[in-house]
N, C-alpha and C positions, 0 to 999 in steps of 0.2 A: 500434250506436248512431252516430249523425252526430255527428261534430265542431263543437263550440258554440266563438262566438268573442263576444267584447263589441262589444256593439252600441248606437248612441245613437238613442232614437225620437224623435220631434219632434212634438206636438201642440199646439193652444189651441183654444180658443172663447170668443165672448162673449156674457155674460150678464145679470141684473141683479140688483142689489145688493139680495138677500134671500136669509136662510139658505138658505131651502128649495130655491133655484133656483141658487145656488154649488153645495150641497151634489151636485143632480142634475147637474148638467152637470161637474162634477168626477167622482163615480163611471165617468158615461158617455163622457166622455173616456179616463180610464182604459178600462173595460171596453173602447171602441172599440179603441186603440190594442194592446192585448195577444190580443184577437180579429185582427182584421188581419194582424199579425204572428206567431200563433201564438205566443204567450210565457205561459208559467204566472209565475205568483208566485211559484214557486221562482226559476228565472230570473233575478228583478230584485234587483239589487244596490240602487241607488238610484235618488231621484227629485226632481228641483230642480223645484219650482213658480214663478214668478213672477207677480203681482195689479198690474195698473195700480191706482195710490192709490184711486180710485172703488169697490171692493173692498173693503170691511171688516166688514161683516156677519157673516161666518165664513172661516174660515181652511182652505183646501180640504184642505191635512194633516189637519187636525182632522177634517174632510167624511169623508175616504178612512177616518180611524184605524175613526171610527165606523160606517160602513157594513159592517167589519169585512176591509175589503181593507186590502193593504199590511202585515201584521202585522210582518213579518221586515225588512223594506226600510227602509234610514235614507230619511228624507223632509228636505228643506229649504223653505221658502217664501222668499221673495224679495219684494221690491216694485220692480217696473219700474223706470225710470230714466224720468224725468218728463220726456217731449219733445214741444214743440209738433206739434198733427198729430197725435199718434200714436194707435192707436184703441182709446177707452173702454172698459171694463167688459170687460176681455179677462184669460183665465187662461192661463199659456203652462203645458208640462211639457216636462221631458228627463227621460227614464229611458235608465237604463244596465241594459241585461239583456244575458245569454248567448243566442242564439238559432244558428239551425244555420248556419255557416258561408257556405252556396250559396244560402240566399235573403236575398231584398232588403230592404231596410225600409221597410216601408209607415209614411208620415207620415199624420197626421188631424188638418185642420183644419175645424173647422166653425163652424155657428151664427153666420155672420158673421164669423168668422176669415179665413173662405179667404182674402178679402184681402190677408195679410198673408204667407202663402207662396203663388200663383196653380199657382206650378210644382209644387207638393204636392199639390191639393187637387183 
């Protein structure tokens, strides 16, 4: 078996401010970011969310508890830091998972994210 080390992934995307469409783009964040990098559920330790304020419709922890992912993994959500400029309707995540040592971590930004890391995305 390969040697797993902790690892921090970096994603967001944005959306808009209806359950249905947090919810989706929260799953599919997730899903993206653990496909990409080859990380199961077991894996992930934690997972800090943060919501610019425009955001409140649903609580994308809430999104992930219920889609039935994330069982094991403490979750936190956040609300952005409210800075001129800065762009709307966006979910950011860090996950801390184990993943193998010798490969790299693939970040995912989408849905109008990419923006926001150019060098990620």
């Amino acid at each position: 078996m390969k040697e797993k080390t902790l690892k921090a992934l970096r994603g967001a995307v944005c959306c808009v401010n209806i359950k249905e469409e947090i919810a989706q783009r929260t799953v599919e964040l997730y899903d993206k970011l653990l496909s990409a990098n080859n990380v199961t559920e077991a894996d992930i330790l934690s997972l800090f969310f943060s919501i610019t304020s425009d955001i409140d419709a649903l609580n994308p922890a809430g999104a992930l508890r219920q889609s039935g992912r994330a069982g094991d993994a403490a979750i936190m959500v956040f609300q952005e830091a409210a800075v001129q400029g800065s762009l709307p309707g966006t979910i950011r995540v860090l996950i801390h998972a184990y993943m193998a040592a010798e490969n790299p971590v693939q970040h995912i930004y989408f849905g109008g994210a990419e923006q926001l890391r150019p060098d990620w995305s």
